[in-house]
N, C-alpha and C positions, 0 to 999 in steps of 0.2 A: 542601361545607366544613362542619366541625363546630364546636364552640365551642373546644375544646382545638386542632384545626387551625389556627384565625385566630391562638391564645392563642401557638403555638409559631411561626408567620409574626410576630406582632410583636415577640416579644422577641428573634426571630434577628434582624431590621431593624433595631431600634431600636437594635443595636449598633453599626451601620455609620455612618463619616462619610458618607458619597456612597451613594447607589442609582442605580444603571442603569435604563432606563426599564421594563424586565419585572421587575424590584422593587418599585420604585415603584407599579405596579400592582396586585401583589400585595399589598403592606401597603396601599392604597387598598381596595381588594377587603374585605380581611383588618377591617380597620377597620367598611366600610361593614356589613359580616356582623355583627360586634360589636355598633354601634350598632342594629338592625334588631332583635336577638335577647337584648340583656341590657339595653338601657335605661341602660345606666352613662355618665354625664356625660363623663366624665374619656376618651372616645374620639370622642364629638361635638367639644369642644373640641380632641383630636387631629389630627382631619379638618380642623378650620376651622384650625388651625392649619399646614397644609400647603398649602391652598389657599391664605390668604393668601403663603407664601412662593412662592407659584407664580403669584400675582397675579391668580389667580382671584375676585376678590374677592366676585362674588355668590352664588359656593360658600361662599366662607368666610364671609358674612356670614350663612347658612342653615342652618353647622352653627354656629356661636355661638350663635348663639338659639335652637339646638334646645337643644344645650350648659346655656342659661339655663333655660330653660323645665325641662330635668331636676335644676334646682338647682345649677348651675355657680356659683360664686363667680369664675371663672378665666376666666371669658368677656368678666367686664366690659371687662378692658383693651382685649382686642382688638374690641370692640363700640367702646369709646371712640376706638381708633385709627382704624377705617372709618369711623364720622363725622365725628370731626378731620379728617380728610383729604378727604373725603366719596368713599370708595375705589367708592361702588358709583354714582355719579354727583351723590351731593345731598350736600352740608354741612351738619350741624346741629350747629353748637355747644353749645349747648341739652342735647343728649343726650349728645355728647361729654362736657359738663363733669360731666353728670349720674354717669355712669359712671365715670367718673375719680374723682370723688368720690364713692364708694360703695369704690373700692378702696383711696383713701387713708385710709379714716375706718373702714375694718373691724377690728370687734374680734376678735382672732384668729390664731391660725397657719395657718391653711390657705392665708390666703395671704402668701408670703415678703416678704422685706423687700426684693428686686429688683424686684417686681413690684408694691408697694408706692412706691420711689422713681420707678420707672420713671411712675407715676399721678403724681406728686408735680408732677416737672418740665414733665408737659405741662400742668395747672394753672399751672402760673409761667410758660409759655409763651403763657395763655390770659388772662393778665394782663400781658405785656408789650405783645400785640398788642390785649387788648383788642376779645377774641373772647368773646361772650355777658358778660363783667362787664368793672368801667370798668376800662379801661386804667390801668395804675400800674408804673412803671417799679423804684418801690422796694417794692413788694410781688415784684415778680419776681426781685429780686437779694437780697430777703429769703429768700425760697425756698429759689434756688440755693447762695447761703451758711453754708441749713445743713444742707442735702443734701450738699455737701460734707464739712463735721463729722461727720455719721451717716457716712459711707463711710470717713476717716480713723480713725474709731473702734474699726471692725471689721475684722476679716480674714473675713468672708463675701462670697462673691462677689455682686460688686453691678455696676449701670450705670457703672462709674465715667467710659466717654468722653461719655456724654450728659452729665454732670453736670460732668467738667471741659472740656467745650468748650464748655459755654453760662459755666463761671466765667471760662475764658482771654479769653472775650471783651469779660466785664465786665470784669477785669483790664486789659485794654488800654484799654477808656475810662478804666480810671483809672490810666493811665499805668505800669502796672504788667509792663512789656513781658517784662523776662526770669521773672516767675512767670507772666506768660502761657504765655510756647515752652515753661518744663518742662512746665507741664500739657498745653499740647496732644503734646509727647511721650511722658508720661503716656497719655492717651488715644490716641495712635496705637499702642502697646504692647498697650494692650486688646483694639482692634480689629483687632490682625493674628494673635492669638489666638485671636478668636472668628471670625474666615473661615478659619482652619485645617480647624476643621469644620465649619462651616456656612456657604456661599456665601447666605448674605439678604440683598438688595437693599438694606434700609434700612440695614445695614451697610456696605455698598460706597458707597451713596454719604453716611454720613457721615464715610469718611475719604476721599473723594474730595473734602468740601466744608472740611475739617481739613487737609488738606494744600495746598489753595490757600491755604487760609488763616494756613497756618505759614509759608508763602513770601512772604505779606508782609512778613513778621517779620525771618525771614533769607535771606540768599543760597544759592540754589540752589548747590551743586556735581555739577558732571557730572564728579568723580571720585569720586565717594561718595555713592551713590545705590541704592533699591532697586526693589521690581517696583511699591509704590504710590506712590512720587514720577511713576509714569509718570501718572499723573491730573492734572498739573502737566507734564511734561516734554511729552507729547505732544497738547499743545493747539495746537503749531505742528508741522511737518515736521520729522520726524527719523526718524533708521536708529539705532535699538537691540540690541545684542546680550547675552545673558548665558548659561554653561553648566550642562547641568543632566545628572548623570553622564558626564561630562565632554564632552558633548558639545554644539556652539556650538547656539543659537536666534537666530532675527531676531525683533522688532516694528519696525514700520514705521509711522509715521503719515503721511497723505498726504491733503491736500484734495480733496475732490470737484466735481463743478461747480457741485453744492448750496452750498457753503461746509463742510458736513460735515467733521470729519475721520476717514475710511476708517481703518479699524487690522489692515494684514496680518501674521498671527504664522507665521512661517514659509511657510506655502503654502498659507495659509488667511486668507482676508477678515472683519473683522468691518466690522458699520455705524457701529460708533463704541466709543469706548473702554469703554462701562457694558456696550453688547454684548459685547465682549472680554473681560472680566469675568466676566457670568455665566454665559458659554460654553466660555471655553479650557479647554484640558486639559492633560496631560501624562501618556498613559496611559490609567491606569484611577481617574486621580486629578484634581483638580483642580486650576488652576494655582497658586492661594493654599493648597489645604494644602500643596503642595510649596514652600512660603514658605523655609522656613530651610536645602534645597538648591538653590536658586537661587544661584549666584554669579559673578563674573568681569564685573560689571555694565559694559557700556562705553558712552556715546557716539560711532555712527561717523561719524556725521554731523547 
């Protein structure tokens, strides 16, 4: 492989919603060659960023910091998120907060204003729970309230379902119920967008934990329904059908002896609905980019 051969494998890929897995390889490959041979950040930070979607997290926590170490500015986040979470076995809030705020507090464009809020709110997050600094319940709705304002402001795209599912929820302690469900439909609008192209985990399950949580709000109708109410619908046994070129689909949820609930889509088993998720297909495509020809949703049992 040469520099110009990787150069012409990434920007053929990086056009693509979805890669097969002899793609994927290749833009892995294609990447790894890059970083080894030009030293350029912004492909370290590519890498770590793929691995994390891949949930490799001690890949991606080894090309971040490579990433940092060549002067990434762009790595902090996702450095911040692996300790938030403590993705590679250890929690350290400490570092977390540390990094979060290096990305809220930079003076600069280089890095955007998504990525910017996105640092903002796990700060408010970090003061609600009272994770490394003292817990404050009105420092964190302080945050959120005007991360909201920054995003109402602009038409740049921004986090908007992170920032109104953390305000719908404030909203609701304060009895604020019907500006609660627009925004959490607001934010379910976002995120059936952004898994059009890109099936990320942290995606799927924050409108998996927004649509439980919009169903407190309202009543379920099983005449009017689509493929992520199934995150709500098939938490008990049922037989789902919907058409896609016109032709019918089953899911199926069904308990196991575990208590699990098994989720078969046509003639195909998953282990559970977040499995179902980041595996179905239809095609050569994914079953959330195929979001808006999905139709004929039913109930058949």
């Amino acid at each position: 492989m040469t520099t110009v051969e990787a150069r012409e494998i990434l920007e053929r890929l990086e056009r693509k919603s979805s890669l097969n897995e002899e793609e994927e390889f290749e833009l892995i490959e294609a990447l790894r060659y890059m970083i080894e041979n030009t030293g350029e950040s912004k492909y370290s930070e590519w890498l770590g960023g793929i691995y994390y979607d891949k949930r490799m997290f001690d890949l991606a926590l080894k090309y971040y910091e490579l990433a940092e170490a060549q002067g990434s500015i762009w790595a902090w986040n996702g450095l911040g998120y692996i300790w938030y979470y403590g993705r590679t076995g250890a929690v350290d809030y400490e570092k977390a907060f540390s990094y979060f705020s290096k990305v809220k507090d930079y003076v600069g464009d280089e890095i955007g204003e998504f990525t910017r809020i996105e640092a903002s709110f796990k700060i408010a997050d970090m003061y609600k729970n009272g994770f490394y600094v003292e817990k404050s319940e009105d420092k964190y709705v302080e945050i959120i309230e005007d991360l909201y304002k920054q995003i109402n402001d602009s038409d740049a795209f921004l986090p908007i379902a992170e920032v109104y599912t953390r305000l719908a929820s404030i909203r609701v302690k304060q009895g604020k119920v019907e500006e609660a469900i627009d925004l959490y439909f607001d934010a379910r609008n976002d995120l059936v967008f952004r898994l059009k192209y890109n099936r990320f985990f942290g995606d799927l399950n924050r409108i998996n934990w927004l649509v439980n949580d919009l169903y407190k709000l309202i009543e379920f109708d099983k005449t009017d329904f689509d493929l992520y109410d199934l995150f709500y619908l098939l938490k008990d046994e049922h037989l789902v059908s919907f058409k896609y070129k016109r032709k019918k689909h089953e899911i199926e949820s069904r308990k196991s002896e575990e208590g699990e609930m098994n989720i078969r889509f046509d003639d195909k088993w998953y282990r559970n609905i977040s499995d179902f998720f980041i595996k179905a297909d239809l095609g050569k495509e994914s079953i959330e980019h195929e979001y808006d020809s999905l139709t004929d949703w039913r109930v058949e049992r």
